[in-house]
Each structure stands twice: as C-alpha cells, then as structure tokens.
RODOBA-174854 format. One record per residue (C-alpha): x negated, y, z negated; residue number from 1. Coordinates in Angstrom, 1 decimal, padded with zeros to 4 digits. Layout:
<bakes>
       xx       yy       zz   seq
        X        Y        Z   NUM
...
</bakes>
This chain:
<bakes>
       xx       yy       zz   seq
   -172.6    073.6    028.2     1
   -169.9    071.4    026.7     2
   -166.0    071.7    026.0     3
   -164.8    070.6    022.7     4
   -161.2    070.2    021.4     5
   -160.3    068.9    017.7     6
   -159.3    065.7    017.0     7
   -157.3    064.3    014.3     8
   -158.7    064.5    011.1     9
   -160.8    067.8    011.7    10
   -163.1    066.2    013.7    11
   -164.4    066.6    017.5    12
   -163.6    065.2    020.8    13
   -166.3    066.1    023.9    14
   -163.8    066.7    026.5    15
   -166.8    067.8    029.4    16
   -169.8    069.0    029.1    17
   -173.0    069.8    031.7    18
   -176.5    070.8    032.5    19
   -178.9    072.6    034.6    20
   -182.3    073.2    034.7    21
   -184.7    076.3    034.6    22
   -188.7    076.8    035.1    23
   -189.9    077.9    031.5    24
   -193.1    079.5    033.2    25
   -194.1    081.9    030.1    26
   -195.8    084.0    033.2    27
   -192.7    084.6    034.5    28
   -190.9    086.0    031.7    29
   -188.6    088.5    033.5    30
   -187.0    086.1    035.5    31
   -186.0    084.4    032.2    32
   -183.0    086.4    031.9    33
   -181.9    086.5    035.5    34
   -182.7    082.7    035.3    35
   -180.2    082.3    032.5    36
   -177.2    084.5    034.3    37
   -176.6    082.0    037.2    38
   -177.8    078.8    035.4    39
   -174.8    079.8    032.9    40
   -172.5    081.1    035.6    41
   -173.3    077.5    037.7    42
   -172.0    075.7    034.2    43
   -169.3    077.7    034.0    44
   -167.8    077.0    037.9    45
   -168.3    073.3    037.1    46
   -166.4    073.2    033.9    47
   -164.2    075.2    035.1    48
   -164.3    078.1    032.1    49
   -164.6    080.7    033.8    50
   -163.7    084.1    032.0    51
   -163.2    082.3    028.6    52
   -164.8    083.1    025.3    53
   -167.2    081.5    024.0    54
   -170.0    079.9    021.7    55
   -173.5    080.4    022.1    56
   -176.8    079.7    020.3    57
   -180.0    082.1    020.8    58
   -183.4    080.2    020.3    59
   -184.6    080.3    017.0    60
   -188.0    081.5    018.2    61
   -186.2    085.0    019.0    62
   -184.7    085.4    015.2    63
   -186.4    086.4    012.2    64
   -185.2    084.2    009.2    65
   -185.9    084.5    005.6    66
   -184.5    082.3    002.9    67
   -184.8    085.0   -000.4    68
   -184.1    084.0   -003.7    69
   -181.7    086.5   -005.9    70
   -181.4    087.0   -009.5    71
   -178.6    085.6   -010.8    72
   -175.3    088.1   -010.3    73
   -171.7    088.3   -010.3    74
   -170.5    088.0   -006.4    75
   -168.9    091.4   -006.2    76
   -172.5    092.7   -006.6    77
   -174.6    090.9   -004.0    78
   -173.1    092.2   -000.6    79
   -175.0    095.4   -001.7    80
   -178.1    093.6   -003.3    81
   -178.6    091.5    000.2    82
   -178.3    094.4    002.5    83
   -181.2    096.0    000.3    84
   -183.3    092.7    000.8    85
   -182.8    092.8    004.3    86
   -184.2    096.3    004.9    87
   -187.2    094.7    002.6    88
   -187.7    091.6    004.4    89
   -187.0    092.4    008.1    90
   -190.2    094.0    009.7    91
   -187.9    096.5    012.4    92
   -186.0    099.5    011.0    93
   -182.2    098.0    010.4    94
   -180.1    100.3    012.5    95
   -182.3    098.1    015.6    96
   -181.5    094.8    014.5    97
   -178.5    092.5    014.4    98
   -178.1    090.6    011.5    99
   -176.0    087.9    009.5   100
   -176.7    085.9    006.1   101
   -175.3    083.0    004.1   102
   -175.2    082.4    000.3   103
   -177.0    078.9   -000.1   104
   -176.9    076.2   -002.8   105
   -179.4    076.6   -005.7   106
   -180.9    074.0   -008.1   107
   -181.1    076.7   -010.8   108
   -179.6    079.7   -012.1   109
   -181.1    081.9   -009.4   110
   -179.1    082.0   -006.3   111
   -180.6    081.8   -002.8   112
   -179.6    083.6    000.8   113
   -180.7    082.3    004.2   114
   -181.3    086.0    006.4   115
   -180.9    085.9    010.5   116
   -182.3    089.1    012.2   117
   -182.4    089.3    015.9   118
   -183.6    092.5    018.0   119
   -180.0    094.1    018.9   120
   -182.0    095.0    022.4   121
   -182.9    091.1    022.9   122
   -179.3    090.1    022.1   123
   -177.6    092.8    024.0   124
   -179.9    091.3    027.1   125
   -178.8    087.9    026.5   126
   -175.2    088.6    025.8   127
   -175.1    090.4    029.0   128
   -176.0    087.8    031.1   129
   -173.4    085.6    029.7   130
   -170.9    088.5    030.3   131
   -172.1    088.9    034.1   132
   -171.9    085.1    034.2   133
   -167.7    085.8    033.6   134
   -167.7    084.6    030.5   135
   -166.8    085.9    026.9   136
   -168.0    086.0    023.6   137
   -166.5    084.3    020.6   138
   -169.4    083.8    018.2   139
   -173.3    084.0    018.0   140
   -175.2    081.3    015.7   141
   -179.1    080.7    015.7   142
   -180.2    077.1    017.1   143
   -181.8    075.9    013.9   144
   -178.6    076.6    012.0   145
   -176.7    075.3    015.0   146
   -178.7    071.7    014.5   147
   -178.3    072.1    010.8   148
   -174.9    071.7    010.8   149
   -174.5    069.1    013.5   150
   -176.8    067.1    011.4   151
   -174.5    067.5    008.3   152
   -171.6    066.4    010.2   153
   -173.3    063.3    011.8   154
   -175.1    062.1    008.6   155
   -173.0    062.9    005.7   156
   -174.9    059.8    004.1   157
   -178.3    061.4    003.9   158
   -179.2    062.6    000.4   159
   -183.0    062.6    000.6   160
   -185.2    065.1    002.0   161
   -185.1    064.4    006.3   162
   -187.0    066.6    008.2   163
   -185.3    067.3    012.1   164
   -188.0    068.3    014.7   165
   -186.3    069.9    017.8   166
   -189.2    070.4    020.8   167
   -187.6    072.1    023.0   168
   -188.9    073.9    026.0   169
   -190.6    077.5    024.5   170
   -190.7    076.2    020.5   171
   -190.3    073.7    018.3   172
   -187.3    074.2    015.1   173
   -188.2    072.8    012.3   174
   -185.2    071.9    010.3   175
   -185.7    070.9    006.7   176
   -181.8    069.3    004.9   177
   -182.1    068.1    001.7   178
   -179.0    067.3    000.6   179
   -176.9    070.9    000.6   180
   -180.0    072.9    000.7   181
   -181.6    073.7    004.2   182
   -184.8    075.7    005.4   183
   -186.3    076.4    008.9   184
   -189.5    077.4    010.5   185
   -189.7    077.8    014.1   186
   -193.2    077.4    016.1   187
   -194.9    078.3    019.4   188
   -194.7    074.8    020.2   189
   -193.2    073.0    023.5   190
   -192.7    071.7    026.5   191
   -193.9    075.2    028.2   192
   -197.1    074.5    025.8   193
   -197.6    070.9    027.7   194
   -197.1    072.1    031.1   195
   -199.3    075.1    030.5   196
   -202.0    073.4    029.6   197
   -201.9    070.6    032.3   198
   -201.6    073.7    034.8   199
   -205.2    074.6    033.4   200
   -207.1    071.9    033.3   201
   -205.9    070.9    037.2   202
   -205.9    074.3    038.2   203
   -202.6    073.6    039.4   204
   -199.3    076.2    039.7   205
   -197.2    075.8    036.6   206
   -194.0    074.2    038.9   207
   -196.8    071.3    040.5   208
   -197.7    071.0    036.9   209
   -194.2    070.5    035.1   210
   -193.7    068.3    038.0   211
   -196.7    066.0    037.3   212
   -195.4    066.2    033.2   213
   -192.0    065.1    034.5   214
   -193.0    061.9    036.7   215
   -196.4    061.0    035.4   216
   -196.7    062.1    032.0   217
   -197.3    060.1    028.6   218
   -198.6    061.1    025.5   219
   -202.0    059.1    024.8   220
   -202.3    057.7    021.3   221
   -205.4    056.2    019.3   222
   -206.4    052.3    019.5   223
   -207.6    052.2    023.1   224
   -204.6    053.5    024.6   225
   -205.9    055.0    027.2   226
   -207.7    051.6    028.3   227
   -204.4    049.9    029.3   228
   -203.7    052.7    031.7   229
   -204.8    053.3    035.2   230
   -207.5    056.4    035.6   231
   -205.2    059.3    036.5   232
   -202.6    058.6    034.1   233
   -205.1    058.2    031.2   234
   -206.6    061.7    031.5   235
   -202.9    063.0    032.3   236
   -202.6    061.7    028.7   237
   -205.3    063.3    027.2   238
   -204.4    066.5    028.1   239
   -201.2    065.8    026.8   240
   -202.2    065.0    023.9   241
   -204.8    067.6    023.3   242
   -201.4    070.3    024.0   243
   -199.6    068.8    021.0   244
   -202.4    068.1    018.2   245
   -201.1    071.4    017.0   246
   -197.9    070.2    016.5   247
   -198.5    068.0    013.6   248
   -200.8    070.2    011.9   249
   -198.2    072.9    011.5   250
   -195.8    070.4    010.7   251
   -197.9    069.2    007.7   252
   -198.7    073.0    006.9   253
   -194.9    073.6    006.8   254
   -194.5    070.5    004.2   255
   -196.4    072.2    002.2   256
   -195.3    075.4    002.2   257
   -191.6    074.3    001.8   258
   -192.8    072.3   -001.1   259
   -194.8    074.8   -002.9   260
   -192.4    077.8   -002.4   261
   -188.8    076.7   -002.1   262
   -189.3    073.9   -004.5   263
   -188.3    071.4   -002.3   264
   -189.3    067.6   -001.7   265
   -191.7    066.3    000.8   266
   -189.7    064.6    003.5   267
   -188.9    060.5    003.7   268
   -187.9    060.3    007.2   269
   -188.4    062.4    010.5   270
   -185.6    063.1    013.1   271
   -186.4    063.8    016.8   272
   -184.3    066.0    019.5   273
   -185.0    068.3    022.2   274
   -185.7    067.9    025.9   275
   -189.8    066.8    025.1   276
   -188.0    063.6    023.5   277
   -188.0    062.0    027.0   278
   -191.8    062.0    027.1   279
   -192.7    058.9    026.8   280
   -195.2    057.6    023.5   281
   -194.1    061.2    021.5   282
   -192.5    059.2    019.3   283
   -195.3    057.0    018.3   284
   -197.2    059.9    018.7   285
   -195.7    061.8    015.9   286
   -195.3    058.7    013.6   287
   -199.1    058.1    013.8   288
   -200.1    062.1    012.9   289
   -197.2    062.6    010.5   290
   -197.5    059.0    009.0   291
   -193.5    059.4    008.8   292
   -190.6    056.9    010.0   293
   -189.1    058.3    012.9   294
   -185.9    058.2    014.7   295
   -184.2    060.0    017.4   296
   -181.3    062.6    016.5   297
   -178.0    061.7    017.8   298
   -175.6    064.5    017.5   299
   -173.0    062.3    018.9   300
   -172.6    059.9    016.2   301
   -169.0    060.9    015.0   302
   -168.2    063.0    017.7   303
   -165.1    061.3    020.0   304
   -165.6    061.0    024.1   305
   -163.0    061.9    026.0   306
   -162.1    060.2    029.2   307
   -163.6    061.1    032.4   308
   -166.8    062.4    030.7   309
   -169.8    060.3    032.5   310
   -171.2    058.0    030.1   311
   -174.4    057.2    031.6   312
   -175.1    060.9    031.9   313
   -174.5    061.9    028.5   314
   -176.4    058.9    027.3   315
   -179.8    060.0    029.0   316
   -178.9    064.0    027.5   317
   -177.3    063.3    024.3   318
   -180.9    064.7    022.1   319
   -179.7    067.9    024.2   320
   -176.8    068.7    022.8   321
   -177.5    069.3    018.8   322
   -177.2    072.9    019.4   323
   -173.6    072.4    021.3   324
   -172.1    070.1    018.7   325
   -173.2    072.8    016.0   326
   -171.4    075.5    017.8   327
   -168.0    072.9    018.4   328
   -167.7    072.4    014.4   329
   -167.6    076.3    014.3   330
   -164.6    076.0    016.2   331
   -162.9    073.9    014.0   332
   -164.0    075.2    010.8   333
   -166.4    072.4    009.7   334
   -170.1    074.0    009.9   335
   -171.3    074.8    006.6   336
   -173.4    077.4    007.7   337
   -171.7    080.2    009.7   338
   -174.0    082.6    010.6   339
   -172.5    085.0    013.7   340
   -175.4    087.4    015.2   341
   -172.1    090.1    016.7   342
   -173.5    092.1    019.9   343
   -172.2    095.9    019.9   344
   -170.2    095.2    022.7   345
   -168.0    092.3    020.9   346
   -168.3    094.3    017.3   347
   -166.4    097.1    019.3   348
   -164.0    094.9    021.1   349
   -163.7    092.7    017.3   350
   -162.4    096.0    016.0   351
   -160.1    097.2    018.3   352
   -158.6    093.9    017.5   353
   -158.4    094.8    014.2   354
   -156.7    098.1    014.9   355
   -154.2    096.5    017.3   356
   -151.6    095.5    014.7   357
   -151.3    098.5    013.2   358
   -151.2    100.1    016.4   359
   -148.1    098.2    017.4   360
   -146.1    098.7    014.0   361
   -147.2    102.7    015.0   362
   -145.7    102.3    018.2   363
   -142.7    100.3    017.3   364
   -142.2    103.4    014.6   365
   -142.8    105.8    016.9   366
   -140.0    104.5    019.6   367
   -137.6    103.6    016.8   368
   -138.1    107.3    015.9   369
   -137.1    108.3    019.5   370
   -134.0    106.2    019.3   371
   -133.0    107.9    016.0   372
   -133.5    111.4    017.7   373
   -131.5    110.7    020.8   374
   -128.4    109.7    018.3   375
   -129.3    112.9    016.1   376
   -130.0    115.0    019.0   377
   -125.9    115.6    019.5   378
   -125.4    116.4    016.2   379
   -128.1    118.6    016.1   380
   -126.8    120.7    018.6   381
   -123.5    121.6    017.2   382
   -124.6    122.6    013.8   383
   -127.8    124.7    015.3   384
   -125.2    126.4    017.4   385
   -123.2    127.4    014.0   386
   -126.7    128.4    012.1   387
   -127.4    130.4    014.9   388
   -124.3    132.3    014.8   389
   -124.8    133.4    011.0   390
   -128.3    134.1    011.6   391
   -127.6    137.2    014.2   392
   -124.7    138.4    011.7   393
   -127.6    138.7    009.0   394
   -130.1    140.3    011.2   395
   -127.5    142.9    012.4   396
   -127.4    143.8    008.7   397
   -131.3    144.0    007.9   398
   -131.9    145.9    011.3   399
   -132.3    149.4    009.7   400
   -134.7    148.1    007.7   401
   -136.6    146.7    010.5   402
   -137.4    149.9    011.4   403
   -138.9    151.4    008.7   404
   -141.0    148.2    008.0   405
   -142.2    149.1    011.9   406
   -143.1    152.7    010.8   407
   -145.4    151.5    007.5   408
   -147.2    148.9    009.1   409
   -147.9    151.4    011.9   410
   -149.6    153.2    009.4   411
   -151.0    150.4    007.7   412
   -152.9    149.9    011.2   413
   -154.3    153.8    011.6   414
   -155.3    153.1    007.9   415
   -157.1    149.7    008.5   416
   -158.4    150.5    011.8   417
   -160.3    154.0    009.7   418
   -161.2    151.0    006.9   419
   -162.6    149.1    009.7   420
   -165.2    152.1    011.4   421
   -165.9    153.2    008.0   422
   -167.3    149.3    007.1   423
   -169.3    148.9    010.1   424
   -170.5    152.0    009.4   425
   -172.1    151.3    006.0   426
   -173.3    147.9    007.5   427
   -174.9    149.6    010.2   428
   -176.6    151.8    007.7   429
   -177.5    148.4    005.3   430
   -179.2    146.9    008.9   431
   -181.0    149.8    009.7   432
   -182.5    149.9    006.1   433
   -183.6    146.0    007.3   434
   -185.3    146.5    009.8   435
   -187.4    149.6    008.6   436
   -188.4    147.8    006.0   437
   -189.3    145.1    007.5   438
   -191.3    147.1    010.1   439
   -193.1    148.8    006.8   440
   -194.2    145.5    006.0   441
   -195.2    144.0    009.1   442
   -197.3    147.5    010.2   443
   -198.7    147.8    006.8   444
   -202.6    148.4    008.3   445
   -205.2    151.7    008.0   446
   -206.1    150.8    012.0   447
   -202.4    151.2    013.7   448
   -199.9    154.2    012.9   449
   -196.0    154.9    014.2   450
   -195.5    157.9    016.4   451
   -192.2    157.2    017.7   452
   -189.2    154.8    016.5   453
   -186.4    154.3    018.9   454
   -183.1    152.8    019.0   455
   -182.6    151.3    022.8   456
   -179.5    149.1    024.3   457
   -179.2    147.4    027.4   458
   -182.5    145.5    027.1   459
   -183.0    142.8    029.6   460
   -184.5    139.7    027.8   461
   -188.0    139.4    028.8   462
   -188.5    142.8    030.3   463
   -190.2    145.1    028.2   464
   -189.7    148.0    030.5   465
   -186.3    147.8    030.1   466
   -183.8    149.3    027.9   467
   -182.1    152.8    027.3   468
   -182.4    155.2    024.9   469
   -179.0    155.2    022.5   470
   -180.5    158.8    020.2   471
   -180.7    162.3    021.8   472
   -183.3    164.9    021.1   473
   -181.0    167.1    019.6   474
   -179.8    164.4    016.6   475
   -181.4    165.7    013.7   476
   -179.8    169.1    014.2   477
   -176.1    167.3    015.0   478
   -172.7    167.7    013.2   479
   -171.4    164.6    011.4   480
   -169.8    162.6    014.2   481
   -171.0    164.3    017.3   482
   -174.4    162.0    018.0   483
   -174.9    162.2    021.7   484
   -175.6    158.8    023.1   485
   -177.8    158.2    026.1   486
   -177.1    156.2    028.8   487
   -179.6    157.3    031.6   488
   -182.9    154.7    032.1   489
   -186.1    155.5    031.6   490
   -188.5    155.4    033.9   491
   -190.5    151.7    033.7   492
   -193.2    151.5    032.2   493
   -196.5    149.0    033.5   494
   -199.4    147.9    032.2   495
   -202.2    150.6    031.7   496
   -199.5    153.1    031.8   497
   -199.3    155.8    029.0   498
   -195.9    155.7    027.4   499
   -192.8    157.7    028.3   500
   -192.8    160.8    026.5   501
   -189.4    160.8    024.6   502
   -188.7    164.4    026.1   503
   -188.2    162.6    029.2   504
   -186.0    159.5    028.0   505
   -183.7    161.6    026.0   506
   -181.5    163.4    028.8   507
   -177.9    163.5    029.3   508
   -175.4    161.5    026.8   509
   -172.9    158.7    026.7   510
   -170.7    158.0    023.7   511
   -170.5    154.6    022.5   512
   -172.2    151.5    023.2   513
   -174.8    148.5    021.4   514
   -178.5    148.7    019.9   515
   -180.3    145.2    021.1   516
   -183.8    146.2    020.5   517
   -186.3    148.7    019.2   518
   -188.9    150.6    020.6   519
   -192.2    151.5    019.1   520
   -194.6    154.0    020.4   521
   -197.8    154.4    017.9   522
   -202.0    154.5    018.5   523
   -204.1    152.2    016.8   524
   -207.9    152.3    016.0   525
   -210.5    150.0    017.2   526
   -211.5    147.7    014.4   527
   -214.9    146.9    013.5   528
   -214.0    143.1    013.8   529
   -213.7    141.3    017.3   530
   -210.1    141.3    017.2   531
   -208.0    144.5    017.7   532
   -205.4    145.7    014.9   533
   -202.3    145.5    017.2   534
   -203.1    142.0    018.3   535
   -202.8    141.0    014.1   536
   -199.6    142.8    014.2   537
   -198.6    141.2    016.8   538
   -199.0    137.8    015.1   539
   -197.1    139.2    011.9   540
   -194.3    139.9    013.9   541
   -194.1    136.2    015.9   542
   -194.6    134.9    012.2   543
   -192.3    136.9    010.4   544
   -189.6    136.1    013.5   545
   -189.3    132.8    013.0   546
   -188.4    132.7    009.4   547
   -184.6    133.3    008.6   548
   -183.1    136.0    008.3   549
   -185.4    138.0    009.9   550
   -184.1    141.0    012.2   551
   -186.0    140.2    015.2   552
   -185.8    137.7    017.7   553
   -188.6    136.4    019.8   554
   -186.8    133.7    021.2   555
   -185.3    135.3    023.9   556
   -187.8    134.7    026.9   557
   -187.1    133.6    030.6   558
   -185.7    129.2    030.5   559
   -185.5    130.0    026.6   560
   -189.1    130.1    026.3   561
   -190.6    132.9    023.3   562
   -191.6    136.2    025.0   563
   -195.3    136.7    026.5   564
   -197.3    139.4    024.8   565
   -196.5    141.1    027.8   566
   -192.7    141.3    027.0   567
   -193.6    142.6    023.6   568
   -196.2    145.0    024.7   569
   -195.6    146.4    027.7   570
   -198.4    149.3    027.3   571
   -201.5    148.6    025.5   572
   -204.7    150.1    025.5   573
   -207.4    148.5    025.0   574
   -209.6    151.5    024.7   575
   -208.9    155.1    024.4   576
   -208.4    157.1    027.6   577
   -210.4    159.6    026.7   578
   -213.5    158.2    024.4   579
   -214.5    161.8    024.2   580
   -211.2    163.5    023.1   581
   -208.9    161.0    021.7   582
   -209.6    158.6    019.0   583
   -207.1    156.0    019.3   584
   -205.5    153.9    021.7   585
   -202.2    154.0    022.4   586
   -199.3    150.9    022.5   587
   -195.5    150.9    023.0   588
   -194.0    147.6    021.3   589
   -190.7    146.5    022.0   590
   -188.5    144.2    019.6   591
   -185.8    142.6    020.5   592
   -182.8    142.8    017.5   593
   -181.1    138.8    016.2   594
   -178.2    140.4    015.5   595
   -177.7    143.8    018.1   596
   -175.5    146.9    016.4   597
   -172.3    148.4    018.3   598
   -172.4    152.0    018.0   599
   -168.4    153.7    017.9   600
   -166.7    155.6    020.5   601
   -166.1    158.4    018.2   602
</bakes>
C-alpha cells in the first residue's frame, strides 16, 4: 500500500508506502479473503488512511481479458458494437460479470479493444474486505494494466517490442508494450507453484516449505551449477528449478501466439518484477531458457521520494510496487489505460453522486418556493376572503336549481341501479351457457351419463362434501322473479356413500347469495378397458382446468396445492351396488367455479 501526491509537472511523488505479508497456501483458499481484510486493515493503521477512498488492483489471474479486433466504424457506433462482443467473448452470462474496455492503437484500418471481465461475486468479495478494512473505493484497475502503465510512464524511451514478466505469488502477468500497443496473458505460474512443490518432494507443510524457499532457496542453472554448491542446497535447487521449467515454455508459447495473432514483434529485451525476483539465480535462469537480455523492472524510475519514506526499505521492495505506481498515475490522470472494474456497491453510491446536484438545485427551488408563499400567503388571504363572498351570493341564486338536479339524478340512480341487475343478469345467463358447454365437451363419452346438475354456494375449498344447494324443487314451475334460494346444508356425503337425493337437499329457501361450484350426480358404465370412464373424465377436466379461460378451477386445494381426486369425487363407485339390478355405478363430481356468480336479492 503506498500514498501518492502529484508533483509539479504531472508527475508523482511516493509520500509513504508499506507492506505485509500473507501465506499463499492454494489449500487454504478460504482464508485468502479473511487474510486479505486485516493484512489491508494493518496497512491502513500504519499509513494512517483509514476510511479514505481508494485504489486497488485485482490479480490478473481473476479477470478474463480479450483484445478483439473491430471493423472499422465511426465512434458513435462502437459503444453498442463492444457491448455485443462482450456477451460473445465472455464465457459467464453478462448480467454476472463486471466489466470495462479500452479502445487501443491499431497499425491498420481495423481498430482494436482490450475487454476486462471479472466475476461480480469475486469482486463484490474482494471489495468487501477492503470496505470492512475501513477503507473506500475510488477505482478498480486489473494488475497487468496496472504494470502496463507504470511501465509507460517509467520508459517513455522504449519503442521496441519489451516483454515485462511479473511472478508474483499465485501467477505470473505477462505484459507485452510495443510501443502504444499492449497485450497480456496471465499464467498459473508462481511463487505458490515453487513452494508447492518443495512441500511435496520433502513431505513438508507448505509454511516449513515457503520457509525453506525464503532462507535456502536458489534456482539451479545448467553448466555444473549444482557442483559448486553444498548437498542440501543443490537438490533445494533442483526442485526449484524443476517448479519453473514451465515458466519459459509458456513464455515462448505466448511469443508465438502474440506474434501470429495480434501481428506483433517478437520481443528484444525481457523485464523482471514481482516478489519471486528476490530468488536468487531467476534471473540467469530466465536469460538461459528465454535466450533474452534481462533486467529488473523499476517502477520507481521517475517517480519523486518524499522525505521520511525509508530508503533502504523501499530499495529491497521497489519490484513490488508496479501495480501501486500504475494505480498513482490514475490519480493524476497520466495512465493510458483506464480500465475501472465498479462493484455494485460503489456503481450505487457513483450514482447517487450523480443525482446530488440536481437534488440540491430541487431543494434550493423547493425552499425558495416556500419563501415566495409565505410573502404570498397574506395576500392570498384577503382576496380569497372577497372571492368567497361573491361565490355564496351566486350559489344563493342557483339553489332552486340544486334541487331539481337532486331529483333527476335520483332517478338517474333507480334507473342505473335496474341497468345494473338487468346486466348481470344477461352475464349470468352468458356464464351459465359456459360452463354447460363446456361440461358437454368434457362428458362427451357412451360409458358416463348426467342425472343431476346443481348449482351449490358456500363450498369450502377442498371439501367435496361441502356446499349448499342455491335451486329449489319447485323452479321450473316458478313465476319470473320469485326463484326460491336454499340455504339449508346437505347432509355430507363419504366415500362409498350413495348420493344425496336432491328431494332431500332442496328444502326451505333463502333469497340471494353466490354460486362457487357445481355439482354433478350421474352413473357411469364399466368399460371394457382397465381404466374406468369417470377416471378419463376426470383427467379432461384437470386438463381442460388449466388452460385459460376455462370456468373451473382446480387450483384451489389445502397450502394452494390442486384438489385430490377425493375433493373432486367425493362418491364413487367403483362397481354397481347391486350387480344384479342396477347396471351402472354411480359418482357425484364436484367443480369448483374460477369466477363464482352472485345471485340478486330480488
């Protein structure tokens, strides 16, 4: 962690910085981010920062980056052509990711867009512990862009193609500058990868062997090495050196692939950062695989101390701080890449920055509106005073006609209400012609016939016994208007039981009240097949239920579950009573209404 301030010129002066250390053990991956919280929070009581925003890099092995190439378009067009790239080239659905992108320099007409994805869950994680740490957050950049741009700023000179390794702790950023242009790789490659591996061939814990790495270890190289050194360290060094054969490899495999896709140059001269650079012989180590010149990165170069910051210190840890530097020329506007990976937290808190000004212009408005009605309010008063004195002499003169205007809307109402009870009627009549024929449909079968059809309000969801008859015996032979209704319950019905004769459910009479169901009392005949008739019917009707606009509703179970058979049929026979009198079995089915019909008073 380091403090920055400009200096004259547009340039940067390290007022502080420090540094701690954590166990990258990759078998103790959850105590990464825990690990992180108070290594930050312990850089942040020393520097003295504490609940200030700021800058922080996220490892480049936890972003996806692609460098795309565009056809060449006017730049009103490509916002929209790169957010359709992204949702090509990033492998998680877009709405999960975080992401940023720069327009690039291009050698021909074609332009070219560097794309940085990060999981939004992985960053929320991270910025999270740098929130619980007390800090804030200003900006997000990816390490490799981070380096990128300290580079730039450090060796404006460099024209050729340079290749920057960076071996930190968990990977290895490969940064690619070749004059403007840029490209990055990021591999499984690091310190973790060493210590790992000496852990294994010891059989040692991984702290015992970072510990050895740390005090003992070199990186063996080819000549006889290995002779000048005394037994222990010498296979120390093998293993060492075993760990980071790969490194090369994909180094050389990278050349190629920048060369051969992005049209680039193979590189002149190698640059070295990270912590690994303190091992000793890695160096030489890389110049002999890559066959390369090789120096080490200083980020430093045209970066101003200030006084007080320990020299010797920042001497041993200045290959450190590439990331830091990168993220201090963000501050003062000279990075040339600016990518800024936004957490949903600081997005929200960005915006309600946004919305601030006009907030305050709304609430200046707002109070100078107040002051204008507390000067108007006087005013006010004395000419509503006169208003109100010529309003009662004009209602004094329309009063009369007040009262006939009462009289005719009166009627209007007598009229309307009649209007109203005659249109529910005819609806009532349209439902019923629903659901019969929708009934015709659905018990359209030579096995099953309809003996009774019933009207029946106050079902109880779920209980197929319940319900009360809303027709009297006597309807058919009623005057117009004078339909008894009943409100008397019939007696339940249970399994195995014969139905209710309707003589018995059709007693006494109540006017007025709500259909919610229908009840069906009918025999059906044993079919040849295995299956019984009513059980197919049964089917048609769940079926049919389901499909909108139907004029049942099967829904309507106990916890909002569909009714049981048993709801729906709650007699059945299976058989007839009496095989030796009676042909058919009998059922009584009971259907719930979607839409239950209110029956008038009179």
């Amino acid at each position: 962690m380091a403090v920055f301030e400009p200096a004259k010129g547009g340039g940067l002066v390290l007022k502080k910085f420090d540094s701690t250390t954590i166990l990258a053990d990759p078998a103790a991956e959850m105590a990464r981010i825990p690990q992180i919280r108070v290594a930050v929070g312990e850089l942040a009581d020393r520097l003295k920062v504490s609940k200030r925003k700021v800058r922080y890099a996220v490892s480049g092995q936890s972003v996806f980056t692609r460098f795309v190439k565009l056809p060449a378009l006017d730049d009103d067009n490509i916002d929209q052509l790169v957010a359709f790239e992204a949702q090509q080239h990033v492998p998680f659905p877009i709405d999960e990711v975080v992401w940023d992108w720069q327009l690039l320099d291009a050698t021909g007409p074609e332009k070219e867009v560097v794309l940085v994805a990060i999981k939004a869950d992985a960053l929320n994680e991270v910025n999270d512990a740098v929130g619980e740490a007390g800090l804030g957050t200003a900006e997000v950049d990816a390490a490799p862009m981070a380096l990128y741009n300290a580079f730039k700023f450090n060796y404006p000179e460099e024209e050729d193609c340079v290749l920057l390794i960076d071996v930190g702790a968990r990977a290895t950023n490969l940064v690619y500058i070749e004059g403007n242009r840029f490209f990055t790789r990021s591999l499984s490659i690091g310190g973790a990868s060493i210590t790992t591996a000496i852990s294994k061939d010891y059989n040692i814990p991984f702290p015992e062997a970072e510990m050895q790495k740390v005090s003992n270890g070199v990186v063996s190289l080819g000549g006889g090495h290995t002779d000048e050194l005394d037994e222990p360290t010498a296979a120390l060094a093998t293993t060492i050196r075993n760990a980071l054969n790969r490194l090369p490899a994909e180094v050389a495999r990278t050349n190629n692939f920048y060369r051969s896709q992005h049209d680039g140059s193979p590189p002149v001269k190698v640059y070295l950062a990270g912590g690994s650079v303190q091992l000793p012989y890695l160096r030489e180590f890389l110049e002999e695989k890559l066959k390369l010149p090789i120096e080490i990165f200083n980020p430093l170069g045209s970066v101003s101390v200030a006084k007080g910051v320990d020299v010797e210190k920042l001497g041993t840890e200045a290959h450190l701080m590439g990331e830091l530097v990168g993220l201090g020329l963000r501050g003062v506007n000279r990075a040339p890449v600016k990518i800024d990976l936004v957490p949903g937290v600081v997005e929200a808190e960005r915006a309600t920055a946004r919305r601030m000004p006009f907030l305050i212009t709304a609430a200046l408005i707002f109070l100078a509106g107040v002051g204008a009605w507390a000067g108007f309010k006087g005013y006010a008063a004395g000419v509503a005073k006169t208003k109100a004195e010529e309003i009662e002499a004009e209602l004094q003169k329309v009063k009369p006609l007040a009262n006939q205007l009462n009289q005719l809307a009166a009627s209007g109402n007598r009229v309307a209400k009649f209007g109203g009870q005659y249109a529910d009627a005819e609806l009532g009549r349209v439902r019923w012609i629903q659901i019969i024929s929708e009934l015709r449909d659905l018990f359209a079968s030579d096995k099953v016939w309809i003996a009774d059809f019933e009207p029946i309000g106050n079902y109880v969801d779920g209980d197929g016994g319940s319900g009360e008859p809303r027709i009297v015996k006597s309807f058919p032979s009623n005057s117009y208007g004078s339909s008894a209704l009943n409100d008397i319950k019939p007696p339940r019905a249970k399994d195995g039981d014969r139905p209710v004769p309707p003589e018995r459910r059709r007693a006494g009479a109540k006017k007025g009240g709500t259909i919610n169901a229908v009840r069906l009392t009918g025999f059906w005949r044993e079919s040849p097949e295995m299956q019984n008739a009513v059980n197919k019917i049964l089917a048609k009707v769940r079926a049919a239920a389901k499909e909108k606009g139907s004029a049942f509703d099967l829904n309507r179970g106990k916890d909002g579950k569909p009714l049981d058979d048993k709801d729906i049929l709650p007699v059945f026979e299976v058989a007839p009573a009496d095989p030796s009198n009676e042909l058919a079995a009998r059922f009584t089915m009971v259907l719930p209404l979607a839409n239950p019909i209110d029956l008038p008073n009179k």
